[in-house]
N, C-alpha and C positions, 0 to 999 in steps of 0.2 A: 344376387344369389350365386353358389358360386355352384358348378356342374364337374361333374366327373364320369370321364367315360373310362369305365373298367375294362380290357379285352383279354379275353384268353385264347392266348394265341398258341398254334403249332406247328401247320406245314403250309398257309395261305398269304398271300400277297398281301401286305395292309396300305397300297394307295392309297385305299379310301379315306382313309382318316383323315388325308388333305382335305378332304372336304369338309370337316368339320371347324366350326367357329376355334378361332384362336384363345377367346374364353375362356374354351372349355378346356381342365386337363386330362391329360388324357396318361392313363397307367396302362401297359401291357405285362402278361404276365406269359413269361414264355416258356412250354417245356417242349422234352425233346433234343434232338443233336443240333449245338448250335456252335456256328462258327462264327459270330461275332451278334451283336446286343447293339441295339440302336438307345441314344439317352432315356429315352423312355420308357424302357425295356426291364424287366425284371426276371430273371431265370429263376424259377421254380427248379428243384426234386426232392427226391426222384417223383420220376414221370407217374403220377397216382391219382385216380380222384377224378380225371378229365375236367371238362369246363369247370364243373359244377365245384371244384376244390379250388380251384383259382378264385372264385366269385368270394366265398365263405372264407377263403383266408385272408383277401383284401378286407373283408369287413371286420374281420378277427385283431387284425394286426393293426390295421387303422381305428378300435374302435372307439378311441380317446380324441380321433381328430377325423372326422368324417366329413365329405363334401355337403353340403346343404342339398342336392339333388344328385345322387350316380346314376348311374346307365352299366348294367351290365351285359354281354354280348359275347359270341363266339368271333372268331378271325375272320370270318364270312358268316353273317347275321343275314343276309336278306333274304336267306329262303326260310328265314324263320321272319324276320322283321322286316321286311322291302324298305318299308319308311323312316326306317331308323337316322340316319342322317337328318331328315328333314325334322323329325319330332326333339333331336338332338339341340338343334341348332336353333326352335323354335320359342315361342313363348311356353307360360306352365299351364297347358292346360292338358296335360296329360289324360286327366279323367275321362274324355272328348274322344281318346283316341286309343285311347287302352281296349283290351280284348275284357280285360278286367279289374275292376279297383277295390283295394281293400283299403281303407285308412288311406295313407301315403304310398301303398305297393301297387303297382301299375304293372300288373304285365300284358307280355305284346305278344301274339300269332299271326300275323297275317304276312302275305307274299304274294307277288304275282306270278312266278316262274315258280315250276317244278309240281312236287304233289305240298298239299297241304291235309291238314289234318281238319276234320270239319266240326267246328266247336257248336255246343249246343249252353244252353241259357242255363244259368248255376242255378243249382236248388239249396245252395248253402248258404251262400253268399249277398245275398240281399240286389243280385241283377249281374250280369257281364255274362261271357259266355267262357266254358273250359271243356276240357275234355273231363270223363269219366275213366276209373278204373277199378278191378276191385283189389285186395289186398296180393291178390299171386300176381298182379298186372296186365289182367285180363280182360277186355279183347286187344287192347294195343300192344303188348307183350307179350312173349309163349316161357321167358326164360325160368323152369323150373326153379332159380335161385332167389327170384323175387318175392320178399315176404315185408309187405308194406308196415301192416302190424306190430312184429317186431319190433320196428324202431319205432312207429308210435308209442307204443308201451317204455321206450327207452327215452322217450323225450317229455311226453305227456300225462296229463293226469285225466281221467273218464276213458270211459268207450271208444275204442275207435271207431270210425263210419264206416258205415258197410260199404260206400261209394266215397272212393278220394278223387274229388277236384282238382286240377290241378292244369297248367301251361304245359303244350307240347315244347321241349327245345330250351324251358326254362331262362327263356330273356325275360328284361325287368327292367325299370327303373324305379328306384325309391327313395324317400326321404332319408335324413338322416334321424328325424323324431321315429319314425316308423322301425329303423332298424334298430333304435336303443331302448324299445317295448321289451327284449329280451337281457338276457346279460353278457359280460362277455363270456362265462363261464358257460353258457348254453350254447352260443357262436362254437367256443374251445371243444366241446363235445360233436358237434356237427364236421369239424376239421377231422379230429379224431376218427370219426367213422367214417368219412372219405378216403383215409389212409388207410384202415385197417383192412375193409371189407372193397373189394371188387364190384361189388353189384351196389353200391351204397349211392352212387354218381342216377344210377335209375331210380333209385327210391328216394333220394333226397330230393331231388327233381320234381317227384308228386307228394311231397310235403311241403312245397315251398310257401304255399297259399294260405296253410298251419302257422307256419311258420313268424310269417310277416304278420298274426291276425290276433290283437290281444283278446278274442275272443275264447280264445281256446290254450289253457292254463298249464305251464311246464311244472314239470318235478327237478328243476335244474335251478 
């Protein structure tokens, strides 16, 4: 099997990464002022979109040649993932250890340092645990420019849910079956609205769980 550890990186130290199995590859995608790029290293711009643009245009751009299993992650993941490393470098039993599974999408919350966000049991999802919000981003967000809906109605066909599901910090790992349930032209439309809109990195963030879930049917 072969593994891929996606980073998006900015102004954090990445030692870490020696820890990670020789294995696995490992892609950085780096924005911001740089004075030099390590092999690994891939300069994004302009600076847009945060993590969450980095994540969707590795899959964008690779989506004819994907790792059998990625991992995607901020520059410093453990206050979102503590265990990351270890579930990295691990066997596949991700189901086990995920916060929550859809198909092949596994995403991760958990931490032992700092605040954490206190996940509660999905009522969409068929078990795992996620945060709730509703379409303005509300209780975890106040930013009057949040309109979740919106881009559901720009990506999806039905209703939106009154309550979206979704991973705080939007770490993941997933298949590469699970990420070609979409196209790439619906990928190409997710980049697109990371670039355009400012707020679009918060809102994609609580569609990701839509997103990865062939349950729920695009207009792309």
């Amino acid at each position: 099997m072969k593994k891929e550890l996606v980073v998006a990186a900015y102004d954090k130290e990445l030692n870490w990464l020696n820890s990670i199995n020789k294995d696995v590859k490992i892609s950085v995608y780096r924005k911001g002022k740089i004075f030099s790029l390590k092999d690994n290293e891939i300069f994004i711009e302009p600076n847009l979109g945060r993590c969450v643009h980095s994540f969707f245009n590795h899959i964008l751009i690779n989506y004819d040649n994907l790792s059998d299993i990625t991992f995607f992650c901020q520059d410093f993941p453990f206050d979102h993932w503590g265990n990351i490393t270890d579930i990295i470098n691990g066997e596949f039993n991700y189901e086990k250890t995920a916060s929550i599974t859809i198909g092949g999408y596994y995403g991760y919350h958990n931490n032992t340092f700092g605040s954490a966000w206190n996940l509660s049991y999905s009522q969409q999802f068929g078990g795992g645990n996620v945060l709730s919000c509703y379409s303005n981003g509300y209780p975890q967000d106040t930013n009057p420019k949040i309109n979740v809906d919106k881009y559901w109605n720009l990506l999806f066909n039905g209703n939106p849910p009154i309550m979206y599901e979704f991973m705080p910090g939007g770490h993941f790992c997933i298949t590469k079956e699970q990420i070609l349930i979409r196209t790439k032209e619906f990928y190409k439309k997710i980049v697109d609205f990371l670039l355009e809109d400012e707020i679009a990195p918060w809102i994609i963030e609580r569609l990701e769980c839509y997103i990865f879930n062939q349950n729920f049917k695009t207009n792309i």
